[in-house]
C-alpha positions in Angstrom: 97.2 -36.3 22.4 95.4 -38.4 19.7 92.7 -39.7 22.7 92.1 -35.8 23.8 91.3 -34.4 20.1 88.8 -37.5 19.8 87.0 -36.1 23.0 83.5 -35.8 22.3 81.3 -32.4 24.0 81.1 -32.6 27.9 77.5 -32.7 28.8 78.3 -28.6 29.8 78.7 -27.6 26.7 75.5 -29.8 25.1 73.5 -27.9 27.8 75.1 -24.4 26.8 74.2 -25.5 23.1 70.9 -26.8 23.8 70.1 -23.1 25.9 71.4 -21.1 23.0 69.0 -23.0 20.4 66.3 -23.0 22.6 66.9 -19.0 23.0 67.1 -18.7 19.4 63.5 -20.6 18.8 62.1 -18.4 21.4 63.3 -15.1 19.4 62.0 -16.2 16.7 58.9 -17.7 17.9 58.2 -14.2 19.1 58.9 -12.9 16.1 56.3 -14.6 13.7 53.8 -14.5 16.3 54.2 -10.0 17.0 54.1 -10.2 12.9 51.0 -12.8 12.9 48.8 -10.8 15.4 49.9 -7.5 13.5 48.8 -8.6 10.0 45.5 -9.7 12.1 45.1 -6.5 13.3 45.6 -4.6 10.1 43.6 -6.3 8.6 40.8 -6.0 11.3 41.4 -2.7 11.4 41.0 -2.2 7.2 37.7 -4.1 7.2 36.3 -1.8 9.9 37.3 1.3 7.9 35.9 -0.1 4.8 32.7 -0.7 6.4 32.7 3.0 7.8 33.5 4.2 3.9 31.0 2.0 2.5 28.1 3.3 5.1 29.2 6.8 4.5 28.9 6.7 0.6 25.6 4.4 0.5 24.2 7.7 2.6 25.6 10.3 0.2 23.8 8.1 -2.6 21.0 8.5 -1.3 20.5 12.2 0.0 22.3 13.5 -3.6 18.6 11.8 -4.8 16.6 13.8 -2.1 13.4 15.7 -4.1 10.3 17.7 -3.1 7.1 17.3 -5.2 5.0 20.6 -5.5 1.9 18.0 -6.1 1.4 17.5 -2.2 -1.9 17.9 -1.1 -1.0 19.9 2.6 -4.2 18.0 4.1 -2.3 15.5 4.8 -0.2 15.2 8.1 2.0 12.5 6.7 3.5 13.7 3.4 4.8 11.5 0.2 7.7 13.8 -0.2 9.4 15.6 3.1 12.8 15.8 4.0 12.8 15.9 7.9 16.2 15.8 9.8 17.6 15.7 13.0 20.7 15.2 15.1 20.8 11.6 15.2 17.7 10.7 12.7 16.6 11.6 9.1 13.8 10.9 7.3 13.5 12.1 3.3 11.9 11.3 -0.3 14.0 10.2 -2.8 14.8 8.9 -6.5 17.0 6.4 -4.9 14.5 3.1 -5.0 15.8 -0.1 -7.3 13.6 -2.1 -8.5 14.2 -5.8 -8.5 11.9 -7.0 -10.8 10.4 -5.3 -14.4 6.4 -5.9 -13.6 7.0 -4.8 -10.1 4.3 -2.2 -8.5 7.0 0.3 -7.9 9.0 3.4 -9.1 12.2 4.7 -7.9 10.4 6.8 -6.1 11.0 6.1 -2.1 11.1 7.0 1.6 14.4 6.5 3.0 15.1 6.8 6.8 18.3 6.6 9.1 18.5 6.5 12.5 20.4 4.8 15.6 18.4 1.7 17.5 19.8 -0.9 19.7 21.5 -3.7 18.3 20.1 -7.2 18.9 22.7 -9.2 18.1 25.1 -7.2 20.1 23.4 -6.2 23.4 24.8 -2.7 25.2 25.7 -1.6 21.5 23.9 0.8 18.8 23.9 0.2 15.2 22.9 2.2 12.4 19.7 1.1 10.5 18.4 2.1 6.8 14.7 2.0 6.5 13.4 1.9 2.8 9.9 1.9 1.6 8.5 -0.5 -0.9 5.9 2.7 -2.3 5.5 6.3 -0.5 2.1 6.7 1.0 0.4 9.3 2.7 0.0 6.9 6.3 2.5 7.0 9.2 6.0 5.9 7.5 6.5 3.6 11.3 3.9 1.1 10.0 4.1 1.1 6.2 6.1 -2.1 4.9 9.6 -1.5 3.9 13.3 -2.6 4.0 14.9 -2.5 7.6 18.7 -3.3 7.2 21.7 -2.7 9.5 24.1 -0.4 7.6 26.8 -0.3 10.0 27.1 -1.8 13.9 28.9 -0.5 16.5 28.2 3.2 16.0 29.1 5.0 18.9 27.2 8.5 18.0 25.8 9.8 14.9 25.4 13.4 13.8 23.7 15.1 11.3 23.6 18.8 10.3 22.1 20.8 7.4 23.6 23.7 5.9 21.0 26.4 5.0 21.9 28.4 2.2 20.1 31.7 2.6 21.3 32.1 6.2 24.7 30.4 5.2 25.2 28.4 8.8 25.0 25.0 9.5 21.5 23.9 11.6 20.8 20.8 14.3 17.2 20.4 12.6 15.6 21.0 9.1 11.9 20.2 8.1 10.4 20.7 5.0 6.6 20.4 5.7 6.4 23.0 8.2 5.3 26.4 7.7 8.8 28.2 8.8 11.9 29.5 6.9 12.8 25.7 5.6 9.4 25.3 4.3 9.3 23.2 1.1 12.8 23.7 0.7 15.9 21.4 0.9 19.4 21.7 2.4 21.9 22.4 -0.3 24.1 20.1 2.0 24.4 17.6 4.7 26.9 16.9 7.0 27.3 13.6 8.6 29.8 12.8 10.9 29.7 8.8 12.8 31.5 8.4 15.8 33.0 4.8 16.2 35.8 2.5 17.5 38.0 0.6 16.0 38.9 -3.0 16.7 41.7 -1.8 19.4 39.0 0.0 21.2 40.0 3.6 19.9 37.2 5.8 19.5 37.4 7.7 16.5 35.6 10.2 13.8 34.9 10.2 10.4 33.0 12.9 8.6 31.7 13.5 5.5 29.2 15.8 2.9 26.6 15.2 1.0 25.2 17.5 -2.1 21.6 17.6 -2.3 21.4 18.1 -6.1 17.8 18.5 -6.4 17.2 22.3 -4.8 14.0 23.0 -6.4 10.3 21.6 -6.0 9.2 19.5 -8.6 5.7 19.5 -10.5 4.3 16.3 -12.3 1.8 16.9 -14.3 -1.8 16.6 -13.1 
């Protein structure tokens, strides 16, 4: 009796230990890792919305700055002040320009334009570009120096509408410098909506206003 209670494990039972253990480190292996890849994609997931937020509100900056100037000469085809919208591109004047340095040659007077162009760094993908120039002129705003920057990648669609206040609907277009019902005139508000998707591949929508704060036309003295 005193030999069989000194009996050490049969090799069954170090097998039936050794598969339990190794079932447990597999459990729990799985474990951390689903936990690991979900914190990954949270946090993926955060950053892409923060990015979308931060796009949103650098665009609401700068239209609640939007301004027309009464001092246009109307010879010009290329105004210094315009606000000229579409569906997916808009192009307007505004108070919105920083300057970097105190004897620089400019004013926080600007040109601001948004619009969607193909991303180079990510081929088959459109991102949403900021153009910003240096001094408004009264030449084609294409070829006049300025500030390209990509304000947000992956952008699936972006759309833009203007609500007009003395018809009280929303519009696909608005144009200040031609000689129709929006003439020298701003929207009182903008709608912009960006279609996107997230790091899972969802496509979603976000959509936010903009105030135009600056309704009338101003005059600078001569």
């Amino acid at each position: 009796m005193t030999a069989a209670r000194q009996r050490g494990m049969t090799l069954i039972e170090i097998m039936i230990s050794l598969a339990i253990i190794g079932m447990m480190m597999t459990m729990a292996w799985t474990t951390i890792s689903s936990a690991s890849r979900a914190r990954v994609n949270f946090v993926a997931l955060e950053e892409r919305n923060h990015e979308i937020r931060v796009a949103m509100a650098r665009m609401v900056q700068d239209l609640q700055s939007a301004y027309l100037s009464s001092n246009e000469d109307t010879a010009f085809d290329n105004r210094r002040t315009m606000f000229i919208g579409k569906s997916e591109e808009l192009r307007f004047s505004s108070f919105g320009h920083v300057t970097l340095w105190a004897d620089a040659n400019e004013s926080d007077q600007t040109i601001i334009a948004y619009y969607l162009d193909d991303d180079r760094e990510a081929p088959g993908q459109e991102a949403l570009y900021r153009k910003e120039l240096r001094r408004p002129s009264n030449e084609p705003w294409e070829g006049e120096p300025g500030e390209h920057d990509i304000l947000l990648r992956g952008v699936e669609k972006l759309e833009l509408q203007y609500w007009d206040w003395k018809d009280k609907k929303w519009q696909e277009t608005w144009d200040s410098t031609k000689q129709d019902a929006e003439s020298k005139r701003l929207p009182t508000r903008v709608r912009i909506e960006l279609t996107y998707k997230n790091p899972r591949g969802d496509e979603l929508k976000l959509s936010t206003q903009a105030r135009v704060l600056l309704q009338e036309e101003l005059t600078f003295p001569q």
